[in-house]
N, C-alpha and C positions, 0 to 999 in steps of 0.2 A: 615283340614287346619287351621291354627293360624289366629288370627285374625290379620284383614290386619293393624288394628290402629299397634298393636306390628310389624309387618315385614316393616312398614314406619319407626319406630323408628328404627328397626336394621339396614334399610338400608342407613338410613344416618348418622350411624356411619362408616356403611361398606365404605361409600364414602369419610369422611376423611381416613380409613384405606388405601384406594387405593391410595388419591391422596399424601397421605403421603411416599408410598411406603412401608408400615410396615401391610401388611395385617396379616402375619405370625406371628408378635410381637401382634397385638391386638387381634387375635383369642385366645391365648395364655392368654394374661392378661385380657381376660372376662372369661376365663377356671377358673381361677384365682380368679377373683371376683365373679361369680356365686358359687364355691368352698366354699367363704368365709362367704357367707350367708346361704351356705348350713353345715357349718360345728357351725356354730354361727346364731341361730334362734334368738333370742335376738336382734343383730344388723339390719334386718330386720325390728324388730317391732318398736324399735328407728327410723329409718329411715321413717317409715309408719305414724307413728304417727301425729293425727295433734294437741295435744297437747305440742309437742317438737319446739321450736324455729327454722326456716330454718337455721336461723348463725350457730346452734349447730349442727344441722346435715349436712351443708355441709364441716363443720371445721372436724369433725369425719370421713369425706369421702377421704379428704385434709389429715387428719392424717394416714389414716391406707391404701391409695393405693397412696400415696406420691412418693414412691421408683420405680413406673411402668414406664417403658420408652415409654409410651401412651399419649402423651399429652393433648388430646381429651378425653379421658377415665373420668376424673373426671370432665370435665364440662358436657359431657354427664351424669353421673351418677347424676348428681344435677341436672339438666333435668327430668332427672326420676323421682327424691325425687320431687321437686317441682311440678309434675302434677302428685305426689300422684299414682304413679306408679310400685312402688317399689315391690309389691306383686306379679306384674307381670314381674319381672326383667329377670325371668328364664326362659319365652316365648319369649321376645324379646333377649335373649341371643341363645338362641335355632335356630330362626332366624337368626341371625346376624353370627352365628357359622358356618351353614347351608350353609350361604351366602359367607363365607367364602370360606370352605372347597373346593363349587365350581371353584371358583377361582384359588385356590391352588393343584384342582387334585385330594384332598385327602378323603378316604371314611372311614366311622368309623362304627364300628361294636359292638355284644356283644358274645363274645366265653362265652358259658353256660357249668358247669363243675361241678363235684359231690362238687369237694373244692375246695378254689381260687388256679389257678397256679400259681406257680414262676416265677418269670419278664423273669429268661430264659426261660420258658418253654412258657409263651405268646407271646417273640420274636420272636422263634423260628416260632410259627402259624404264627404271623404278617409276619414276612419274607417270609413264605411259598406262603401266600395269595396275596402279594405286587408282587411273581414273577407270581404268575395264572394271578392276574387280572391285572396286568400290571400298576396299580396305587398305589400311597403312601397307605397306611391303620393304621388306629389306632384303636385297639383294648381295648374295657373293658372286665372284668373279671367279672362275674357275677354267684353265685354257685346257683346250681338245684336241689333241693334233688329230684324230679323228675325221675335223670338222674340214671344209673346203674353204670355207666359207661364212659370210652369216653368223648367227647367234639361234642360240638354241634356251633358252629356258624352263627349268622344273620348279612347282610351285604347287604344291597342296594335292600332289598325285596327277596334275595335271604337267602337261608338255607345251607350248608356243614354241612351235619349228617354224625359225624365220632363215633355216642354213641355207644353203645354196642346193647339196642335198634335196633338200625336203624339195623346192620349186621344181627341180628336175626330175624325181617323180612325182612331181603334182602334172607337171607337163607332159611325161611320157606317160601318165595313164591317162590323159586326157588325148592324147596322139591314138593312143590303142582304143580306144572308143570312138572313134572315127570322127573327133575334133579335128577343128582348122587350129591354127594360131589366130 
């Protein structure tokens, strides 16, 4: 379980998210901001730092998620910076995503695959899955060298083993139980 100091911080973002009516828009632009610290470690450690001025880091935060239709999003984010929390940004976004997705129905998963699929070819699962389980699904792509084969998906503590794998012990216990082909 996350620790609950981060699942308070997400959930009262979650709560302007609600009462704004834009739960679907800020799930989206913490996707967004957690993205952007994951793709730029550096801006992290600016932001972490307590030898950086707060003016400068929350002027950096003002400049580079300015354009988010979140309103909330960047005085929470100076929130964060200012109680030196920013390390943990990816826990309370984890949270607040979590808290979201609730909200919105929607369940996310990871289809494991010998190489990444093509956006049509992870549709096509996603779609697949959204009419089994009767809920929105968003899927990551994630390669296995593991895998043979196939595609393998985790989704809500559940598994769909579609690898190559999985049919060949489906086959050889079905051989040992004295099946034919």
């Amino acid at each position: 379980m996350k620790n609950e100091r981060y699942a308070n911080y997400a959930d009262a973002l979650y709560q302007f998210a609600r009462d704004e009516g834009k739960i679907s828009a800020y799930r989206e632009a913490m996707k967004l901001v957690v993205s952007t610290f994951a793709d730029n470690p550096s801006f992290g450690t600016f932001l972490a730092s307590y030898s950086v001025p707060q003016e400068r880091q929350f002027a950096l935060l003002e400049e580079v998620f300015a354009s988010l239709d979140t309103p909330e999003l960047v005085p929470f984010l100076k929130l964060v910076t200012a109680r030196h929390l920013i390390p943990h940004l990816s826990d309370i976004a984890d949270c607040f995503i979590q808290e979201c997705n609730e909200a919105l129905g929607i369940r996310e998963g990871i289809v494991y695959s010998t190489a990444l699929l093509s956006k049509d070819d992870l549709a096509k699962i996603q779609s697949a899955l959204e009419e089994r389980l009767g809920v929105k699904v968003y899927l990551h792509n994630q390669a296995d060298t593991n895998l043979i084969g196939g595609v393998k998906v985790a989704i809500d503590g559940k598994v769909f083993d579609g690898s190559i794998q999985a049919r060949w012990e489906a086959l050889r216990n079905q051989l040992l139980k004295g099946g034919t082909l």
